[in-house]
KEGU-211559 format. One record per residue (C-alpha): residue number from 1; x, y, z. Coordinates in nm, 4 decimals, padded with zeros to 6 digits, always signed. Layout:
<site><seq>NUM</seq><east>X</east><north>Y</north><up>Z</up></site>
...
***
This chain:
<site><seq>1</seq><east>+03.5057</east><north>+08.5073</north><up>-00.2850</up></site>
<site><seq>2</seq><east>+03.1850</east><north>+08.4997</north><up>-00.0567</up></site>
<site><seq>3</seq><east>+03.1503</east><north>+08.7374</north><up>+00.2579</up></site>
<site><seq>4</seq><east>+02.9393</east><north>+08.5959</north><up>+00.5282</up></site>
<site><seq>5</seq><east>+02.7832</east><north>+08.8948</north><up>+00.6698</up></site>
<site><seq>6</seq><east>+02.6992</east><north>+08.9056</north><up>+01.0077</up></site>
<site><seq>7</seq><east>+02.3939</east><north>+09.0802</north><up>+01.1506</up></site>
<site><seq>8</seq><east>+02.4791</east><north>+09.3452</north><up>+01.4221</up></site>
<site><seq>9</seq><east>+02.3451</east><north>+09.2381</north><up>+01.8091</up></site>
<site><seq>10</seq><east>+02.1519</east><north>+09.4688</north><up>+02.0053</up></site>
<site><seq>11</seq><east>+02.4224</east><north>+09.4550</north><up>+02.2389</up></site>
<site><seq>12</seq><east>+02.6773</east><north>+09.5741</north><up>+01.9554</up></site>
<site><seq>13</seq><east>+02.4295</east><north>+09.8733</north><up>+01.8619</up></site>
<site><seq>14</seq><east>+02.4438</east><north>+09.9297</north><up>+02.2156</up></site>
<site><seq>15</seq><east>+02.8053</east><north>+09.9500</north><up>+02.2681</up></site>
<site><seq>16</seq><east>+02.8487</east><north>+10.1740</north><up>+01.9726</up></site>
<site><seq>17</seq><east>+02.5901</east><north>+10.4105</north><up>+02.0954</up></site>
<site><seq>18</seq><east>+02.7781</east><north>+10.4344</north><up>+02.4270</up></site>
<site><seq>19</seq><east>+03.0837</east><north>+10.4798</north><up>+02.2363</up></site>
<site><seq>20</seq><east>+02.9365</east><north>+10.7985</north><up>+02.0504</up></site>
<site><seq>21</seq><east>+02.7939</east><north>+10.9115</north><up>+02.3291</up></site>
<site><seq>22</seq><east>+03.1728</east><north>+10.9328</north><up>+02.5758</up></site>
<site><seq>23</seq><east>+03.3139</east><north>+11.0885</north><up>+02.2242</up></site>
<site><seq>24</seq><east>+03.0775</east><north>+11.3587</north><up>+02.2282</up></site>
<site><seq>25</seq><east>+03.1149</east><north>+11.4183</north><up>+02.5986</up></site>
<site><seq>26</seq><east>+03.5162</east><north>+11.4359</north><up>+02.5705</up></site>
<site><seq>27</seq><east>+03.6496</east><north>+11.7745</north><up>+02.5828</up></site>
<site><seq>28</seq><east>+03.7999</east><north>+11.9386</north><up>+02.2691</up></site>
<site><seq>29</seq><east>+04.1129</east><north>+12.1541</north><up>+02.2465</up></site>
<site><seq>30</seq><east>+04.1273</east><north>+12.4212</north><up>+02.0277</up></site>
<site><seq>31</seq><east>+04.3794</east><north>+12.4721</north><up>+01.7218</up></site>
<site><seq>32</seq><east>+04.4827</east><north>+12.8061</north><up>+01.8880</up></site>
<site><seq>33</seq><east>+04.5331</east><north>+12.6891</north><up>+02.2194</up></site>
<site><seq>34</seq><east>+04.7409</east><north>+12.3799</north><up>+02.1443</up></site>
<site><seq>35</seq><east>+04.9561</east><north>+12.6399</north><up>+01.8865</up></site>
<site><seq>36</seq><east>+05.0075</east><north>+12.8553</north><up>+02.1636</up></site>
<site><seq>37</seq><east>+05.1012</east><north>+12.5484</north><up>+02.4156</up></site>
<site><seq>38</seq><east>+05.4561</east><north>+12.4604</north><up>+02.1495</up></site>
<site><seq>39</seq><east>+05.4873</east><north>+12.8578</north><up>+02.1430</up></site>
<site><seq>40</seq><east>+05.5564</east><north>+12.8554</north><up>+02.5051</up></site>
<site><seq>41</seq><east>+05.7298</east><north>+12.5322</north><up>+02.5280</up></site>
<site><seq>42</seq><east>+05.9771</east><north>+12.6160</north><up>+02.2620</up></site>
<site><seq>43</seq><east>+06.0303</east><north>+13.0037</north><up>+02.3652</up></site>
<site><seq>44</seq><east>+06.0794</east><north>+12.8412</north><up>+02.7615</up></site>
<site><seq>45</seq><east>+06.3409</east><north>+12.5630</north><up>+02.6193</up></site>
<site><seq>46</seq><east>+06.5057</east><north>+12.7803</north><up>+02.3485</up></site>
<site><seq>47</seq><east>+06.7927</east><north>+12.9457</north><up>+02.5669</up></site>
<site><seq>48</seq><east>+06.8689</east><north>+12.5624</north><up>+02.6661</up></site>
<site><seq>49</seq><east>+06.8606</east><north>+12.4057</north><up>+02.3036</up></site>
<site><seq>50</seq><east>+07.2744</east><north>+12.3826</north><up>+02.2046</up></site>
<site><seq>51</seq><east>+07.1329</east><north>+12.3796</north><up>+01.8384</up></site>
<site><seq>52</seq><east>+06.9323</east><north>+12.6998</north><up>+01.8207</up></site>
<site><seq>53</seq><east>+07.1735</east><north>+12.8840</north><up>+02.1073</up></site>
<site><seq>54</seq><east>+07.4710</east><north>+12.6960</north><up>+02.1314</up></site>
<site><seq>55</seq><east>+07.6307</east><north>+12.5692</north><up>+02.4170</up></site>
<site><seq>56</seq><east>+07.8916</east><north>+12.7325</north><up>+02.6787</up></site>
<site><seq>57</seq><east>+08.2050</east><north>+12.6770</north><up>+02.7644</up></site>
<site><seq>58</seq><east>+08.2247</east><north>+12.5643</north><up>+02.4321</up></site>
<site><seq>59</seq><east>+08.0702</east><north>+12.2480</north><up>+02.2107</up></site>
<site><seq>60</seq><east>+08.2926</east><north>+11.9662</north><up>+02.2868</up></site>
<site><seq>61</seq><east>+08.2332</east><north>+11.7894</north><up>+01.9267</up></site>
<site><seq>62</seq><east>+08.4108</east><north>+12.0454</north><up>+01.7935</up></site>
<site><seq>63</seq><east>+08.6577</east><north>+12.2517</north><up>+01.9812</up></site>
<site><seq>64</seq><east>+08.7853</east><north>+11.8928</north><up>+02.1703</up></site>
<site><seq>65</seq><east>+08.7115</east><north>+12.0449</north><up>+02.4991</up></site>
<site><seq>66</seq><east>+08.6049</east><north>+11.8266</north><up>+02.7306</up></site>
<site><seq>67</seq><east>+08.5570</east><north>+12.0874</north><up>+02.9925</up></site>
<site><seq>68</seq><east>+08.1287</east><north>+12.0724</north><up>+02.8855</up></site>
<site><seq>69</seq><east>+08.1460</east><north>+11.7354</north><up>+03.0011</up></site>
<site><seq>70</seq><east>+08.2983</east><north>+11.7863</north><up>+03.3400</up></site>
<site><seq>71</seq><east>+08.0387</east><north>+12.0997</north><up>+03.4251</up></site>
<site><seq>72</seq><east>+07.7197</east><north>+11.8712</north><up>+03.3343</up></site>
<site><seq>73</seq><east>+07.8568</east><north>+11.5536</north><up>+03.4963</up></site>
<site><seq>74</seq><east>+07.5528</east><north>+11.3698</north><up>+03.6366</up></site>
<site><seq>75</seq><east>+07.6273</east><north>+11.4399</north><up>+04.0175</up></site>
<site><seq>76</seq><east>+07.8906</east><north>+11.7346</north><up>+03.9362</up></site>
<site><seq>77</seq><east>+07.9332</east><north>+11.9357</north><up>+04.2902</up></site>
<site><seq>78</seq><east>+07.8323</east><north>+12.2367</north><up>+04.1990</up></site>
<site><seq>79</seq><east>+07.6286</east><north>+12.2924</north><up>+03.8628</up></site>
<site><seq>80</seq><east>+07.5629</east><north>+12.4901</north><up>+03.5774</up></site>
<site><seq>81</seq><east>+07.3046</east><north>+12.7764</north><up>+03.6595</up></site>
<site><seq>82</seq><east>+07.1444</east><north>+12.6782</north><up>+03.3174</up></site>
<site><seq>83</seq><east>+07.0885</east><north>+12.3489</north><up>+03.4482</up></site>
<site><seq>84</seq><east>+06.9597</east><north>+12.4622</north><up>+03.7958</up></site>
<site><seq>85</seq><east>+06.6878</east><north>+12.7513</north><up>+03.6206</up></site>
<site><seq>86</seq><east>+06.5766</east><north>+12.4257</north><up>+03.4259</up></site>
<site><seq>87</seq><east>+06.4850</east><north>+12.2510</north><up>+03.7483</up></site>
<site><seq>88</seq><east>+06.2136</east><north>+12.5570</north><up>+03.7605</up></site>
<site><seq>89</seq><east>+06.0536</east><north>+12.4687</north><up>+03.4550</up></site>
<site><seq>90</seq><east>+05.8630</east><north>+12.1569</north><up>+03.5882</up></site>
<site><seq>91</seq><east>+05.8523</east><north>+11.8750</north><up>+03.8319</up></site>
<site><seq>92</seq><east>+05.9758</east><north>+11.6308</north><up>+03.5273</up></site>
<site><seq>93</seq><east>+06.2788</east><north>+11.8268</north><up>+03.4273</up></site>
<site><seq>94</seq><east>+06.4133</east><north>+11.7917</north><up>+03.8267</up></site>
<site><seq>95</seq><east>+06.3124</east><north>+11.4707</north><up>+03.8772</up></site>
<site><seq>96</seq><east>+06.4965</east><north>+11.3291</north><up>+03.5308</up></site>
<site><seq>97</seq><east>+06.7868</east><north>+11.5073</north><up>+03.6895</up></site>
<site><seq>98</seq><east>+07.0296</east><north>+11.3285</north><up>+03.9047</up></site>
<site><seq>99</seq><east>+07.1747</east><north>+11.6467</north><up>+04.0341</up></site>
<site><seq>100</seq><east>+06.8132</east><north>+11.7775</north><up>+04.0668</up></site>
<site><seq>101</seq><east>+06.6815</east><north>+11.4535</north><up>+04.2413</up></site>
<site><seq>102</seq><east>+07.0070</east><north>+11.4677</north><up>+04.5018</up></site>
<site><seq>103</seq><east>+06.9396</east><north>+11.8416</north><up>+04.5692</up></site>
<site><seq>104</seq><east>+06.5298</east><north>+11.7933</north><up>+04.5891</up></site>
<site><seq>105</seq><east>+06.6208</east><north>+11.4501</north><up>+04.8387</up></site>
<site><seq>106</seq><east>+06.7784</east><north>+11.7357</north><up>+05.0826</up></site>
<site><seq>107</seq><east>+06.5061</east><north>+11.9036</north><up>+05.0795</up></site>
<site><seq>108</seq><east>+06.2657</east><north>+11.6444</north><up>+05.1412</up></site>
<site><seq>109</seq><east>+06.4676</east><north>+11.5383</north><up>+05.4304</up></site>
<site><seq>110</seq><east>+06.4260</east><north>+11.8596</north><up>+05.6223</up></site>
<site><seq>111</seq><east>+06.0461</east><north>+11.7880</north><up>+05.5846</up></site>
<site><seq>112</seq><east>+06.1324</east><north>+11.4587</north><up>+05.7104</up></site>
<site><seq>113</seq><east>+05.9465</east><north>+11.3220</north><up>+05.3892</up></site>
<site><seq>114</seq><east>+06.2160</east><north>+11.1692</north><up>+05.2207</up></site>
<site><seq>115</seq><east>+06.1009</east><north>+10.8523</north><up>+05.1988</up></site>
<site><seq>116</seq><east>+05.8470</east><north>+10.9516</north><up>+04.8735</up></site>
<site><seq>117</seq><east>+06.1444</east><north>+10.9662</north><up>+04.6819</up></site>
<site><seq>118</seq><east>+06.3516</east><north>+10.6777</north><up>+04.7725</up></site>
<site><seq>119</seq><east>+06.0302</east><north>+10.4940</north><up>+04.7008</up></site>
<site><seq>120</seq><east>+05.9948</east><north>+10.6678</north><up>+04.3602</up></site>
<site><seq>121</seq><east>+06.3768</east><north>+10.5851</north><up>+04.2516</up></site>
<site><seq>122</seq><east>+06.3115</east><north>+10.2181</north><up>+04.3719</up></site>
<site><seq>123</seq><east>+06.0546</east><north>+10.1616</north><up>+04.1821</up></site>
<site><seq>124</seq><east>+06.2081</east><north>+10.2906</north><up>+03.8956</up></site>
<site><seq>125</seq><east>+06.5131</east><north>+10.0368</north><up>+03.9847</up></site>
<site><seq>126</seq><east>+06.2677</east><north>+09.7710</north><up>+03.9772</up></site>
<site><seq>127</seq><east>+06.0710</east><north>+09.8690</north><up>+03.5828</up></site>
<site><seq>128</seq><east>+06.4122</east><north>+09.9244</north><up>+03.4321</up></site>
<site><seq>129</seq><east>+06.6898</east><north>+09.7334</north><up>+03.6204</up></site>
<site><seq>130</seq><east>+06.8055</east><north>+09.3811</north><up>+03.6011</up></site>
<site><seq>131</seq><east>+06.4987</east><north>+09.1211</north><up>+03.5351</up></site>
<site><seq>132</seq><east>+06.6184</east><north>+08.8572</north><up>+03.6588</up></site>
<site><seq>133</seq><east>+06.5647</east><north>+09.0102</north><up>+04.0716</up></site>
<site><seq>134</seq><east>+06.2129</east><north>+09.1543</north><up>+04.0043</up></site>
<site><seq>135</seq><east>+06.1307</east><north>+08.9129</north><up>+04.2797</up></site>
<site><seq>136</seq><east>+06.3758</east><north>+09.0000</north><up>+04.4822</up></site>
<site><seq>137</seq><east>+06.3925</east><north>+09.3802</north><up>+04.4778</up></site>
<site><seq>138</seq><east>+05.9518</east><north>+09.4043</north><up>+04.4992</up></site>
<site><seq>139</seq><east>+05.9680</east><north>+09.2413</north><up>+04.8254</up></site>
<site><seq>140</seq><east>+06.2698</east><north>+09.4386</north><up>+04.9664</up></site>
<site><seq>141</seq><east>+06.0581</east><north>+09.7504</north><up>+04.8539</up></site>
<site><seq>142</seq><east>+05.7412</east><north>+09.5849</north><up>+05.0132</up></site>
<site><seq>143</seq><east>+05.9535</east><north>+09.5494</north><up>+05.3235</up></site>
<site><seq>144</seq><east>+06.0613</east><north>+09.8564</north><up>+05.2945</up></site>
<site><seq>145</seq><east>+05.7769</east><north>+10.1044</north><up>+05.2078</up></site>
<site><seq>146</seq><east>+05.4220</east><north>+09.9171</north><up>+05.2361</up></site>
<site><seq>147</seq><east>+05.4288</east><north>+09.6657</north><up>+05.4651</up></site>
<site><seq>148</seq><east>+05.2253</east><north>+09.7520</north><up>+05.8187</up></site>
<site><seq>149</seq><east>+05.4785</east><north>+09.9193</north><up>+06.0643</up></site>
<site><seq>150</seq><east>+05.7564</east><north>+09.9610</north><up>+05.8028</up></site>
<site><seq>151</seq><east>+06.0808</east><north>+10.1628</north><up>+05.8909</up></site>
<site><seq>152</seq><east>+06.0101</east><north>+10.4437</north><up>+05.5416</up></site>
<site><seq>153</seq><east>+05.6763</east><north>+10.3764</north><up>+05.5718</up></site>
<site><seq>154</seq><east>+05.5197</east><north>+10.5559</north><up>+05.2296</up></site>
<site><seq>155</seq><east>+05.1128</east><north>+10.7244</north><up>+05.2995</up></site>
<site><seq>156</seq><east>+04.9031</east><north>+10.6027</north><up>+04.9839</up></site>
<site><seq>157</seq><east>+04.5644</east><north>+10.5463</north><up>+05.0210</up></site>
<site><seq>158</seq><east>+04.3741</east><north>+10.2486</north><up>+05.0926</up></site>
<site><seq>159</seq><east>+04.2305</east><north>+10.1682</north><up>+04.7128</up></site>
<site><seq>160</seq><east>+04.5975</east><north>+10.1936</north><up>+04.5970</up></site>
<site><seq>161</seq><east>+04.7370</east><north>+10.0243</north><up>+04.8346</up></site>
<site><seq>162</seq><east>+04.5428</east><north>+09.7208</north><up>+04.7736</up></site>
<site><seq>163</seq><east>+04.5692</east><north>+09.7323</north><up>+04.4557</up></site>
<site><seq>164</seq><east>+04.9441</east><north>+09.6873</north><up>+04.4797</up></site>
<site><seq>165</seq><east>+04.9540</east><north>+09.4380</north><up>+04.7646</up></site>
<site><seq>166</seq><east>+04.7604</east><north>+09.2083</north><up>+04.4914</up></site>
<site><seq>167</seq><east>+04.9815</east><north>+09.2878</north><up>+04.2473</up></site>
<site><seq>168</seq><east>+05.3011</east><north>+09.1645</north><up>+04.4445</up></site>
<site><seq>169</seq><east>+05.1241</east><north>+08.8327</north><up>+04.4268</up></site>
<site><seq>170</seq><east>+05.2822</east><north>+08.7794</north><up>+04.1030</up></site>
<site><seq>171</seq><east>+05.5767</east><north>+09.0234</north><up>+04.1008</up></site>
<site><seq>172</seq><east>+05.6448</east><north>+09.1721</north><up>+03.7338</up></site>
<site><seq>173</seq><east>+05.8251</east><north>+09.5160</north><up>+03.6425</up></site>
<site><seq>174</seq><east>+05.5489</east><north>+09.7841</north><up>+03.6413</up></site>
<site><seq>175</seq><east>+05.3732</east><north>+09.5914</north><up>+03.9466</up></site>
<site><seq>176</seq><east>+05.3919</east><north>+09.8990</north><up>+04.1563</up></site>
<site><seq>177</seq><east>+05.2945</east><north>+10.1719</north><up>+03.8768</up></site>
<site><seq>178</seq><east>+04.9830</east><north>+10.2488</north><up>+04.1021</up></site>
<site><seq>179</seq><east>+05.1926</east><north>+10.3012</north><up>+04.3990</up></site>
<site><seq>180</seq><east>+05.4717</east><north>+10.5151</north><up>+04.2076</up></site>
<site><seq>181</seq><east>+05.2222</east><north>+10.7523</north><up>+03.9921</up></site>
<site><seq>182</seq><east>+05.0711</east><north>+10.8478</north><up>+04.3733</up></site>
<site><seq>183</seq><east>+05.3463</east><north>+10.9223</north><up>+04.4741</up></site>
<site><seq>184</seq><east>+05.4622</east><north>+11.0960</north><up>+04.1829</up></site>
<site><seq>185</seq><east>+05.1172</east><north>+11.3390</north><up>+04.1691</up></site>
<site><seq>186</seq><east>+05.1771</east><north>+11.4050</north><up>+04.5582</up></site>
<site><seq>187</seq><east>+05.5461</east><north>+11.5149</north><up>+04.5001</up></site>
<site><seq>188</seq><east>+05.4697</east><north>+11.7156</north><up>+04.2532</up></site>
<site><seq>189</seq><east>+05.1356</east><north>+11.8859</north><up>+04.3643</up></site>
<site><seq>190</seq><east>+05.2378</east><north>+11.9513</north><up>+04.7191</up></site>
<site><seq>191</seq><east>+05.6400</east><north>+11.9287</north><up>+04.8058</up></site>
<site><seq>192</seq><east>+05.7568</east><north>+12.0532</north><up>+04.4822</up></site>
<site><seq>193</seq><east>+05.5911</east><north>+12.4198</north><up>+04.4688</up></site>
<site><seq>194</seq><east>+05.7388</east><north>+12.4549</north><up>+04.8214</up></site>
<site><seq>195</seq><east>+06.0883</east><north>+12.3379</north><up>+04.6977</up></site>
<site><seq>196</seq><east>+06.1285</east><north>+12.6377</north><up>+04.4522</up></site>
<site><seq>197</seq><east>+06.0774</east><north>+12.8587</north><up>+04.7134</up></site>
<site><seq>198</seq><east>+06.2963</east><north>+12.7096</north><up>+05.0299</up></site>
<site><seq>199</seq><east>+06.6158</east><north>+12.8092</north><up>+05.0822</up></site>
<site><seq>200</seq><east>+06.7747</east><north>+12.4645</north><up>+04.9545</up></site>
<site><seq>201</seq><east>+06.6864</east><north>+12.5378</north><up>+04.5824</up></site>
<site><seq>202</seq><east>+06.7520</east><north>+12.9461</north><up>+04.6178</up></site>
<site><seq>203</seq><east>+07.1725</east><north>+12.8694</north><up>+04.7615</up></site>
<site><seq>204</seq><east>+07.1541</east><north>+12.5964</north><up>+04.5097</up></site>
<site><seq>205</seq><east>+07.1319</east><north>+12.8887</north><up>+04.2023</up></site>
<site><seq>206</seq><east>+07.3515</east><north>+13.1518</north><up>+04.3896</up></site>
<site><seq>207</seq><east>+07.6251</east><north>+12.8955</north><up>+04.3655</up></site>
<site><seq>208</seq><east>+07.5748</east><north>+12.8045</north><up>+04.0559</up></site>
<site><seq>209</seq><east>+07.8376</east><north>+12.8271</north><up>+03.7559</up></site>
<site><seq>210</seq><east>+07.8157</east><north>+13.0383</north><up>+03.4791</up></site>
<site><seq>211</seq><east>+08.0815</east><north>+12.8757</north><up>+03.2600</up></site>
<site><seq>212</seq><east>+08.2664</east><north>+13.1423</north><up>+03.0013</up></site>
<site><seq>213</seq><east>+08.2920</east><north>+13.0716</north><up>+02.6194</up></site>
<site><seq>214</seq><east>+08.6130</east><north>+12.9387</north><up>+02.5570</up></site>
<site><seq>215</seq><east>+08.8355</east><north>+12.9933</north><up>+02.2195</up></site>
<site><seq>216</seq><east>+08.7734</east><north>+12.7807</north><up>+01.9447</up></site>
<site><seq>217</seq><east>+09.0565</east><north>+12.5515</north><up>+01.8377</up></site>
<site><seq>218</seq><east>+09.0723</east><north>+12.3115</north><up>+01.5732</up></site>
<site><seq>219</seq><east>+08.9902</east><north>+11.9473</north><up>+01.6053</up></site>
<site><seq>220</seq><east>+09.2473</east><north>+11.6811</north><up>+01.6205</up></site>
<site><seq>221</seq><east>+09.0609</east><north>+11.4194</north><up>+01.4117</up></site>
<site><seq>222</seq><east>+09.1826</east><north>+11.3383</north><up>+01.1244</up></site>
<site><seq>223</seq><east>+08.8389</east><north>+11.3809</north><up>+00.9455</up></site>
<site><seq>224</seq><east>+08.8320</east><north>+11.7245</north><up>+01.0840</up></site>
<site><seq>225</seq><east>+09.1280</east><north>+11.8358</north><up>+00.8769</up></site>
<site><seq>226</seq><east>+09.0635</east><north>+11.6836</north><up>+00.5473</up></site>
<site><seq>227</seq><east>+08.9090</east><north>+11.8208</north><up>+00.3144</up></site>
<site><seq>228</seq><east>+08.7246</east><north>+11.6274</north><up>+00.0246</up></site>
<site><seq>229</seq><east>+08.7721</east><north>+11.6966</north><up>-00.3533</up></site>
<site><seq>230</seq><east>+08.5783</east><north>+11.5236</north><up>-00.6180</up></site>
<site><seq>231</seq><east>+08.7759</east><north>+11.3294</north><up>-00.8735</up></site>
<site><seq>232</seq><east>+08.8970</east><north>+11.5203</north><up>-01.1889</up></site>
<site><seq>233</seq><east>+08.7574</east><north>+11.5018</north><up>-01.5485</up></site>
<site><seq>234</seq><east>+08.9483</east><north>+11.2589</north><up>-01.7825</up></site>
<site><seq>235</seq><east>+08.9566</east><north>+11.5019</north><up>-02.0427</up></site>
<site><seq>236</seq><east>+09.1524</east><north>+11.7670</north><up>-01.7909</up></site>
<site><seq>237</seq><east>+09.3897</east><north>+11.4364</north><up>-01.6604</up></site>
<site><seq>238</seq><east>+09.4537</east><north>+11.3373</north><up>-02.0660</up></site>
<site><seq>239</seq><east>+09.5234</east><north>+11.7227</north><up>-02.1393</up></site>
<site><seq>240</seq><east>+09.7819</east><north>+11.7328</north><up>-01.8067</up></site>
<site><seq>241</seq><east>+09.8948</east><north>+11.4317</north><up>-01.9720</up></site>
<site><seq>242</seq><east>+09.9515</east><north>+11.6068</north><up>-02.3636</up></site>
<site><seq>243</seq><east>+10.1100</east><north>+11.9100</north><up>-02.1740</up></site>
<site><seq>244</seq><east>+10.3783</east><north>+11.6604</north><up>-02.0080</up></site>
<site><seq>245</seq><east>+10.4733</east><north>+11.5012</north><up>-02.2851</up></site>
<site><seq>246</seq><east>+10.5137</east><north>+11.8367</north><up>-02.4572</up></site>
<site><seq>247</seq><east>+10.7510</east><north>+11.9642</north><up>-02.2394</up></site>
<site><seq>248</seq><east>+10.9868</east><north>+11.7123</north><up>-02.1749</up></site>
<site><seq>249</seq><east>+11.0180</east><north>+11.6539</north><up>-02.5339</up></site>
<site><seq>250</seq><east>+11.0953</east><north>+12.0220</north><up>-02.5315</up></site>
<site><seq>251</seq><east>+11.3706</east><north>+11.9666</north><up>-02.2489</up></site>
<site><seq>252</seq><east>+11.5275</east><north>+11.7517</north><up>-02.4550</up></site>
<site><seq>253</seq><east>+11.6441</east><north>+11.9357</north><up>-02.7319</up></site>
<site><seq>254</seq><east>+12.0127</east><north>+12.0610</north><up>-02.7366</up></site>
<site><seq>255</seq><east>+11.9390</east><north>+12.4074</north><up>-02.8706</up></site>
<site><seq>256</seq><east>+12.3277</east><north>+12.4802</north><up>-02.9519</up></site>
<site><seq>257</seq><east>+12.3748</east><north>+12.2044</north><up>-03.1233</up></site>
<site><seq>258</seq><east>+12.1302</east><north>+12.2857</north><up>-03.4210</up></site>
<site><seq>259</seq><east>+12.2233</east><north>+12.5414</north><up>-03.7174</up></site>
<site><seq>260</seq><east>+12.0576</east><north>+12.6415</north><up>-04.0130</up></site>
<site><seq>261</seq><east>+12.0031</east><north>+12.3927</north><up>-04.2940</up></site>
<site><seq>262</seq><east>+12.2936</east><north>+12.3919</north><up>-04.5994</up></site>
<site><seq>263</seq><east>+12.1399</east><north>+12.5827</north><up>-04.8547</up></site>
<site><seq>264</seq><east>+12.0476</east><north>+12.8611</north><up>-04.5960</up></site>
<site><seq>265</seq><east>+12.4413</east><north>+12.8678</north><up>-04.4612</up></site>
<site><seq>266</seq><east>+12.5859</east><north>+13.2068</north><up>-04.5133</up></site>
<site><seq>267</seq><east>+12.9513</east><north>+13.3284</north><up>-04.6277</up></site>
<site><seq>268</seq><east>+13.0882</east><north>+13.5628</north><up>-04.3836</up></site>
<site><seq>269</seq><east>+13.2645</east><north>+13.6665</north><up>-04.6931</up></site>
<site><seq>270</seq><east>+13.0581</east><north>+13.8629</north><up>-05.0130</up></site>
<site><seq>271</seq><east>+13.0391</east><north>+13.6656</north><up>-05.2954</up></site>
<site><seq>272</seq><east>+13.1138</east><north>+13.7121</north><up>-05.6647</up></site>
<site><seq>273</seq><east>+12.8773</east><north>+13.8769</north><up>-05.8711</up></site>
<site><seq>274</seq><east>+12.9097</east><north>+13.5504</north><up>-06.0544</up></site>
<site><seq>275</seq><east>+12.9213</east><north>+13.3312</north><up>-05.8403</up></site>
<site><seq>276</seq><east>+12.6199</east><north>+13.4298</north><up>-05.6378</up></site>
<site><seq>277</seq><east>+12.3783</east><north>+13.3106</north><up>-05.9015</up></site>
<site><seq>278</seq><east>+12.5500</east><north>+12.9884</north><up>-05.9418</up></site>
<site><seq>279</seq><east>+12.5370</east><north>+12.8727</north><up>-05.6376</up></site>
<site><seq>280</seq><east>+12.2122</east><north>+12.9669</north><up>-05.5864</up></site>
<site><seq>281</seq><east>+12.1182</east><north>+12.7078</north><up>-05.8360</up></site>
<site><seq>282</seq><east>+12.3211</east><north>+12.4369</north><up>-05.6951</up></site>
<site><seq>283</seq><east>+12.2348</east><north>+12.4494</north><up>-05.3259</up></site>
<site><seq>284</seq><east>+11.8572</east><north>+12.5332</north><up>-05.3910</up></site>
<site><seq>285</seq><east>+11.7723</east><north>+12.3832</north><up>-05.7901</up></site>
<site><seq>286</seq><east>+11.4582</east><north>+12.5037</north><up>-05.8689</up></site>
<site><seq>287</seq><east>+11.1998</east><north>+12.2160</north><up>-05.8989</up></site>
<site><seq>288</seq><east>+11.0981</east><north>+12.3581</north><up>-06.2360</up></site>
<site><seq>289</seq><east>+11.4082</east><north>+12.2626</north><up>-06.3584</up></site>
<site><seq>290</seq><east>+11.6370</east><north>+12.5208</north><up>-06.4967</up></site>
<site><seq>291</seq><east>+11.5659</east><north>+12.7234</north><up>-06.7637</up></site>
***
């Protein structure tokens, strides 16, 4: 095999220099720190992990109560408190949240901003939802939310904004990304701090349920109940086998039918002193003959 090999450009020796030279400039996280960043996360989701601290009323795989399903139903009325204090933990964990995102819309609507996350929901409609109406449902949101003089009207600034209005040029499933991660960072950064602390969120976790552990029961499925044994050796199922045959040929025998053999037959009556010898001789000869 022969390599052909190239020599390197100026321009490529300048593109690897500029390379090196972002690296260098990129801030580095230490060991310690990032350690310390799973320390929190996992001490802060621990309580909520049904692994590590189980799950209340009771886990539903196996007690057959479906009573954990009904108390984290997506838009339940009223809520699990463990659910709400998760809402706290970050803008993500609400958001992700159908419950969260219905209670957070209320909110928004007494700050008559509401429209930021109808917008956001849309466009997630339009990245994950049917394909076939990406057409359709960009310029319903375009309608909608960016057009000039539109009835939700969404504030984004100009750079984004015309970034998107290209986009819808040739309509594809992340064609508003620009649009939603605004959005997104302004939710987060400015309405969501002031969420935690309104009244909405606050009546919201007084109300909350704190569901009781219930009594463990056993599980109805079949595979539940069973309980596996390996096979047995051959030698044990041959010896069970031996053992069988042993005692039914013992059940057979008629013990009161069986007597002594003839030469071991006693007289009830004594016998001659010459006789006894005698007969001796004839029911049990000697096999060295006689004498």
């Amino acid at each position: 095999c022969f390599f052909i090999l190239q020599k390197k450009t100026m321009d490529v020796y300048r593109r690897e220099i500029m390379y090196y030279q972002q690296a260098i400039m990129k801030s580095r996280v230490k060991s310690s720190v990032s350690l310390g960043g799973l320390v929190k996360y996992s001490e802060q989701f621990l309580s909520n992990d049904p692994i590590l601290s189980g799950c209340l009323p009771s886990n539903p795989w196996i007690t057959d109560d479906p009573e954990f399903w009904d108390l984290n139903a997506k838009l339940v009325e009223i809520p699990t408190r463990m659910r709400v204090e998760r809402w706290a933990f970050n803008f993500s964990e609400l958001i992700r949240d159908p419950k969260g995102r219905q209670n957070f819309q209320l909110f928004l609507k007494k700050e008559f901003s509401g429209e930021n996350l109808s917008f956001w929901e849309a466009c997630e409609d339009l990245k994950y939802g049917d394909q076939s109406k990406v057409k359709e449902k960009a310029e319903e949101i375009y309608k909608l939310f960016l057009a000039p003089g539109a009835r939700r009207w969404i504030n984004i600034d100009g750079t984004t904004m015309g970034i998107t209005v290209k986009g819808l040029k040739h309509p594809h499933r992340y064609v508003l990304d620009a649009a939603q991660t605004h959005i997104y960072m302004l939710m987060k950064k400015d309405s969501y701090g002031r969420y935690l602390k309104s009244p909405v969120y606050k009546e919201m976790l007084a109300k909350a349920v704190v569901p009781q552990e219930t009594v463990k029961k056993s599980s109805n499925f079949p595979f539940g109940r069973r309980h596996l044994r390996s096979s047995p050796s051959p030698i044990v199922l041959r010896q069970q086998e031996e053992e069988a045959k042993a005692k039914e040929a013992a059940a057979t025998v008629d013990i009161t039918q069986t007597g002594p053999p003839a030469c071991l037959s006693l007289s009830s009556a004594p016998p001659a002193a010459g006789m006894a010898q005698s007969r001796v001789k004839l029911c049990c000869p000697s096999p060295l003959g006689s004498y």
